[in-house]
N, C-alpha and C positions, 0 to 999 in steps of 0.2 A: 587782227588784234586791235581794241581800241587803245587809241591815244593813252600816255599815261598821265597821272593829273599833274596840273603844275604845283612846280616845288617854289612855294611861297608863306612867309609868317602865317597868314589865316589858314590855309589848308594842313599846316600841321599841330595848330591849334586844335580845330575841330578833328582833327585825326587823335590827340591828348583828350580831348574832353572826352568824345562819343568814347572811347576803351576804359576812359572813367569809370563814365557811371554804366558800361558793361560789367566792367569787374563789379562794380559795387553788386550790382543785379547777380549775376553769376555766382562768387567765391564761396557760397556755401555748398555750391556742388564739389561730389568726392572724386575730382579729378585732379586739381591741387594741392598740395601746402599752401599757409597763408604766403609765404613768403615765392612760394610758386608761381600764387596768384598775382603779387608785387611785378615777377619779373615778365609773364606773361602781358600786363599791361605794357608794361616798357615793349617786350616783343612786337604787342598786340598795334602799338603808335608808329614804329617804324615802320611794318608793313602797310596800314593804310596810309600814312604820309608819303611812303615811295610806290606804292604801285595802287593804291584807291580799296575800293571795298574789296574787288576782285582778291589781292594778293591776303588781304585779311581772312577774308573767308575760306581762303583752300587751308590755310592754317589751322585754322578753327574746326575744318572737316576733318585734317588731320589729325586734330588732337582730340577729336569724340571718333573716331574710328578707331584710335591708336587705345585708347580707354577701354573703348566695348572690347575689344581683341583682347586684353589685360585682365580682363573679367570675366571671361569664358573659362570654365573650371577653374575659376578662382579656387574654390575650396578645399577641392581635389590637388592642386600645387600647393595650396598652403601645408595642408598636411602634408604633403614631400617634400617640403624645404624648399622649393621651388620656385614660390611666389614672389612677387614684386615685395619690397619693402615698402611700408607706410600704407597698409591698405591698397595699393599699387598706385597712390596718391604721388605724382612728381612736383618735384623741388625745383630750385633755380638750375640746380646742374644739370638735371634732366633737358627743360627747356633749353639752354643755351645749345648742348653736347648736340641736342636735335634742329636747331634754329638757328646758330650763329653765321656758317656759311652760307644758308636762305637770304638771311637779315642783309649781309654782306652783300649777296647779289642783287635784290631788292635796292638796297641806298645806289648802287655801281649802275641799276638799271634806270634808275629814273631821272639818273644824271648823262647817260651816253648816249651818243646819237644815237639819231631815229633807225640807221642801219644795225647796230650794234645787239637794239633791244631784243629782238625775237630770240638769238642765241642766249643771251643772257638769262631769258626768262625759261628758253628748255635747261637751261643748268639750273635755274631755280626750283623747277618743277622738278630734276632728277634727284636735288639734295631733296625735297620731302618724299618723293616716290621711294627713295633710298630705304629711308628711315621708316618709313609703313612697313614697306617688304621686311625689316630688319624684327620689326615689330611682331607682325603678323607671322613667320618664318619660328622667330623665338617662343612664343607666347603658343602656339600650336602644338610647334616638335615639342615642348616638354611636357603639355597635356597630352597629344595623340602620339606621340611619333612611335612606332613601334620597336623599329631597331635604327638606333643612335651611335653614330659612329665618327669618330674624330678623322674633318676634312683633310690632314695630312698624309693620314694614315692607315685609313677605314677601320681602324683598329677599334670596336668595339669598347662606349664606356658610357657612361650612366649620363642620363636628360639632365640638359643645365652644364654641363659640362664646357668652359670655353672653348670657344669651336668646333664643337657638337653637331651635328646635323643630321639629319635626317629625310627620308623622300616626302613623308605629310609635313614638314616643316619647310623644306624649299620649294614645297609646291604650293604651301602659303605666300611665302614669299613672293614667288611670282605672282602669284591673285593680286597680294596685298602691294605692290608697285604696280600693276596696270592698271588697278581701280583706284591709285591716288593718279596716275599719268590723266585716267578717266575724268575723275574731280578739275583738274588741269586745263582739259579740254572744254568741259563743260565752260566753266567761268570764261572763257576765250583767252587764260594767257598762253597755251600755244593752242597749234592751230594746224590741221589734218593726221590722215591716219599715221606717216612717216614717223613726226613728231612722237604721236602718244606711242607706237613702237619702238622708237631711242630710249625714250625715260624709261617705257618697263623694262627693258632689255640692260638699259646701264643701270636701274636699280638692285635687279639678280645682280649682274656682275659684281657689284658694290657691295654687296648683302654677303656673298660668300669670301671675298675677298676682306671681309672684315673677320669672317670665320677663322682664315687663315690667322689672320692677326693675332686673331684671341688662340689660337693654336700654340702659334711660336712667341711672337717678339711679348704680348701680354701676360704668359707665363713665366717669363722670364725678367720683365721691366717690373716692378710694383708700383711705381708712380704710374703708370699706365691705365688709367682705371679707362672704366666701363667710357663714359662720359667723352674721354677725349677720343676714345677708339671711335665712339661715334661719332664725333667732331671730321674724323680720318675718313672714316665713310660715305660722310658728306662730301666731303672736300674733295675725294676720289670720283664720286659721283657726276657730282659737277663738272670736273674737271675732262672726263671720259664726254659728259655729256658736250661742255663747249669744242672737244675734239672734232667732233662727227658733227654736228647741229648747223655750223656752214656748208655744208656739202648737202645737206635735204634740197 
C-alpha cells in the first residue's frame, strides 16, 4: 500500500479546491440533489485530504455504480412503488447514512501508525463494499427477485418489503461487495487476495444482518429510518472487518 499523504494546511487545501471545482463541473449530473452535491463536496475533501486520490476515487466508483444499479428498471419499480425517491437522486442523508463510518476511518487512518493503517483501511473498504452489496442486493431483489421472502421468517411477502430478500437479490449482493472489495484493490488501499475475500465476505454478512434489522428492531423503532440502519451496516461492517483484518 503506498504511503498515505501528509496531513498538512496545503494538502488539504488543494484537497478543498480540486472537490470545488469538481462539484462545480459535475452537479448537474442526476445523481444528486443540490444539496447532495453540497454535502458530497465536504465528503469528497475529507477523503482526499485523509487518504489522497486513491480513497476519493473508490468513493466516486461507488457512487456511479451505486447510481447505474438504481437505474436498472427504473421504470419498472417506479410503476410498483418501488423506486427510489427523487428520481433515485440522493440527498445529504443518503451520503452521510452511506459515508460517515468511511469518512471516520479515513480521518483515524491517516493519523495512526504506519502498523495500524492496512487494518483500518480493510474496514474502510468493508464500510463501502457494505453498502454496494446493500445497494446492488436492494435495487435487483425488487426488480428481478422472483420469490421475496422475509429473512426471519421465510414467510413470503411483497419486493420492497423491509427485510425482504431474495436469491437474485443476495446474489447481487455478493457481486455487488466483491466488485467494490475489487475497486479497493485495484486503487492499492488493500492489498492481496485474503484481504479482497474479507471485505466481500463481511459485506454479505453486513447486507443481510441489516435485513434482519429492517425485519425486527426497524419495524418496530420509527425513528429508525433507512439512513441510520445504514449508518448500522457500516459500522457492523467495519467493525467485523477490523476483527479479522489482523490476523490476514
Amino acid at each position: 500500500m503506498p504511503p498515505l499523504p501528509p496531513q498538512d494546511f496545503a494538502a488539504w487545501g488543494m484537497a478543498l479546491g480540486i472537490n470545488a471545482v469538481l462539484i462545480a463541473l459535475a452537479h448537474r449530473a442526476p445523481l444528486l440533489t443540490p444539496a447532495g452535491w453540497v454535502h458530497a463536496g465536504i465528503l469528497g475533501t475529507v477523503l482526499w485530504g485523509s487518504l489522497g486520490w486513491r480513497g476519493w476515487l473508490a468513493v466516486v466508483a461507488y457512487l456511479a455504480l451505486g447510481s447505474l444499479v438504481t437505474r436498472l428498471g427504473f421504470r419498472r419499480k417506479q410503476a410498483a412503488g418501488l423506486a427510489e425517491a427523487r428520481g433515485g437522486r440522493r440527498g445529504p442523508e443518503n451520503v452521510w447514512g452511506s459515508a460517515l463510518v468511511g469518512a471516520g476511518l479515513a480521518l483515524i487512518a491517516c493519523r495512526a501508525p504506519m502498523g495500524w493503517q492496512p487494518a483500518l483501511l480493510v474496514a474502510f473498504a468493508a464500510s463501502f463494499a457494505a453498502k454496494l452489496a446493500d445497494t446492488c442486493g436492494s435495487e435487483i431483489g425488487k426488480r428481478w427477485g422472483r420469490h421475496t421472502v422475509l429473512i426471519t421468517s421465510l414467510r413470503p411477502v411483497p419486493p420492497g418489503t423491509e427485510g425482504a430478500v431474495s436469491l437474485e437479490g443476495t446474489a447481487a449482493s455478493l457481486a455487488g461487495g466483491a466488485l467494490m472489495a475489487l475497486v479497493m484493490v485495484a486503487l492499492g488501499l488493500i492489498t492481496g487476495v485474503h484481504a479482497w475475500l474479507l471485505v466481500t465476505v463481511v459485506a454479505l454478512v453486513a447486507t443481510l444482518a441489516e435485513s434482519v434489522i429492517g425485519a425486527t428492531l426497524q419495524q418496530r423503532l420509527p425513528w429508525l429510518s433507512n439512513e441510520l440502519v445504514n449508518g448500522l451496516q457500516t459500522l457492523l461492517a467495519a467493525l467485523l472487518a477490523l476483527a479479522v483484518a489482523p490476523r490476514l
